[in-house]
C-alpha positions as CSV (number, residue, x, y, z in Angstrom):
1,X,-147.1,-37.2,12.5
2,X,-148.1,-36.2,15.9
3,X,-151.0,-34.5,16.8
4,X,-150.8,-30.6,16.6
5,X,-147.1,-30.8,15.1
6,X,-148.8,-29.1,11.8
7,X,-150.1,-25.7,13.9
8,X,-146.6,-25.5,15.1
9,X,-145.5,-24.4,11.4
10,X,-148.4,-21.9,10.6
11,X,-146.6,-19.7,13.0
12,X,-143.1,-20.0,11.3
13,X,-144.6,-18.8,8.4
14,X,-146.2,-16.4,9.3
15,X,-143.9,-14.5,11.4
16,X,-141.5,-14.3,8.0
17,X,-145.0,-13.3,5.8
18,X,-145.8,-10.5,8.7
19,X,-142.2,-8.4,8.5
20,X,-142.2,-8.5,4.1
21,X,-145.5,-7.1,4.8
22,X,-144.2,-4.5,7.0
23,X,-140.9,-3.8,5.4
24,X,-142.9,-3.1,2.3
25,X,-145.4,-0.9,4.5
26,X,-141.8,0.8,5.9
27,X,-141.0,1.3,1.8
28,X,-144.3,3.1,1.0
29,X,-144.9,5.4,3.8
30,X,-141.2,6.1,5.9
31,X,-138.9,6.0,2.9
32,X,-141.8,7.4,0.0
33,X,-141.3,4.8,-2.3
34,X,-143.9,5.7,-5.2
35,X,-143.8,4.1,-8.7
36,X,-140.1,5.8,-10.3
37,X,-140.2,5.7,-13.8
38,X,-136.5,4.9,-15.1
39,X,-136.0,4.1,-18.4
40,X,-132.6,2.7,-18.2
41,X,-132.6,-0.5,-16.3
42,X,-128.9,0.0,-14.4
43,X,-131.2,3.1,-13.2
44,X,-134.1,0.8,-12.1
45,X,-131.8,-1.2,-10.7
46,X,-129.6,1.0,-8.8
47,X,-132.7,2.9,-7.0
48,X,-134.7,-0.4,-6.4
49,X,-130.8,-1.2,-4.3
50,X,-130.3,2.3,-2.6
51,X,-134.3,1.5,-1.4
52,X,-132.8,-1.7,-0.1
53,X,-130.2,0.0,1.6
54,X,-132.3,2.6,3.3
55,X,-134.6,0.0,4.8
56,X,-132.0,-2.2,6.1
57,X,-130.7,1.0,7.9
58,X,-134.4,1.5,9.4
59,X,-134.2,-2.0,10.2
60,X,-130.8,-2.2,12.0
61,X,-131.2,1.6,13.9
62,X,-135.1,-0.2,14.7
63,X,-133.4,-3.4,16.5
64,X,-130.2,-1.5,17.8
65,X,-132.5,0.6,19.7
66,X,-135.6,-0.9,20.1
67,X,-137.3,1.7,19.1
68,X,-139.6,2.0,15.9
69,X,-138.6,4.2,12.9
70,X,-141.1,6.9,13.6
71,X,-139.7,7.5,17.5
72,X,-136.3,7.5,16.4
73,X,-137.1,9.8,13.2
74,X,-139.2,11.7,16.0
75,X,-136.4,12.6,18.0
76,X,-133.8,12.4,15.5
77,X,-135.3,15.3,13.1
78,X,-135.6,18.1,16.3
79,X,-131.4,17.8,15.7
80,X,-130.7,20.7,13.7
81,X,-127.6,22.8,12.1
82,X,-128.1,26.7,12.5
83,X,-126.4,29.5,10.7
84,X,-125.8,32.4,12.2
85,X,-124.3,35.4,10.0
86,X,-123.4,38.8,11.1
87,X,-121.1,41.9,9.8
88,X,-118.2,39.8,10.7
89,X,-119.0,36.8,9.8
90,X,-120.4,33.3,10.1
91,X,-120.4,30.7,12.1
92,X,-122.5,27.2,12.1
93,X,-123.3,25.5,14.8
94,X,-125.4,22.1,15.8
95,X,-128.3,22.1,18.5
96,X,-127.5,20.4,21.9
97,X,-128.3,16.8,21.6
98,X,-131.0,15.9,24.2
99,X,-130.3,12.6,25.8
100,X,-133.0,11.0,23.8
101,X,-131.0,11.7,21.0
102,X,-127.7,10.7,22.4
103,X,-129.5,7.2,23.9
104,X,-130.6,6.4,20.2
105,X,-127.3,7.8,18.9
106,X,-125.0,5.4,21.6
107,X,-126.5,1.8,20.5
108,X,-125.7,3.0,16.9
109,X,-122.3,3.7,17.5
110,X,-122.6,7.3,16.1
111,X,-121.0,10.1,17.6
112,X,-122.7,13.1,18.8
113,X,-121.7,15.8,16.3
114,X,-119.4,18.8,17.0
115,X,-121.1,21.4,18.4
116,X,-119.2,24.4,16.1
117,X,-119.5,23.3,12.3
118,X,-117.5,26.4,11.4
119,X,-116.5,29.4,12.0
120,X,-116.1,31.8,9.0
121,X,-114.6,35.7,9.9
122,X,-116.1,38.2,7.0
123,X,-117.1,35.7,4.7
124,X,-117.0,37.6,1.0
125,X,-120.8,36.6,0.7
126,X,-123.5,36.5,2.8
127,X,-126.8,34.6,2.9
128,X,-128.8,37.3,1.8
129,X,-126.4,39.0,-0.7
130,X,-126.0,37.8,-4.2
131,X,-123.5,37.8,-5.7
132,X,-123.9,40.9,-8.2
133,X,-124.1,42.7,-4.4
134,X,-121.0,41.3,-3.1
């Protein structure tokens, strides 16, 4: 064996030890994982996988845009859907994208959304009315 071959492995395990520890850190604070108590184990099973699921999508949108979770969540959350109603109708439409947005958006091969969701002329029931009203 030659000398200082054996230090050269400490940091190959490491490295693999350091990103459990922070994908379990990702679990517990960005995705709220907290203690679920299913009784059925298909149950325990399927929301231990859709856990899975959302990390590797934190994971892949992380190293598709080098950015951490909590800038892209950051930017990503000030995207919103508005609805606006009036006498004649309603329409929904999306805020403008800022180029942060569409920079995170591009590496991730996810189209900007439309900017005009929809467009409803004197919708039988509004927002505020219930139904009784209508």
């Amino acid at each position: 064996m030659r000398k200082g071959s054996g230090n050269m492995a400490i940091p190959r395990i490491i490295v693999p030890i350091l990103e459990v520890e922070r994908a379990f850190r990702t679990m517990k604070t960005t995705l709220d994982l907290r203690p679920v108590y299913h009784r059925k184990d298909e149950r325990i099973e399927a929301h231990v996988f859709l856990c899975f699921l959302a990390l590797m999508l934190v994971r892949i949108a992380e190293r598709k845009t080098n950015l951490t979770w909590d800038k892209i969540r950051t930017q990503m959350e000030r995207l919103h859907l508005i609805e606006f109603f009036s006498k004649d109708g309603r329409v929904l439409q999306t805020t403008e994208p800022t180029k942060e947005q569409l920079n995170i958006m591009k590496p991730l091969k996810i189209s900007p959304p439309k900017r005009i969701q929809s467009i409803q002329n004197n919708p039988e029931i509004h927002r505020h009315t219930t139904p009784k009203q209508a």
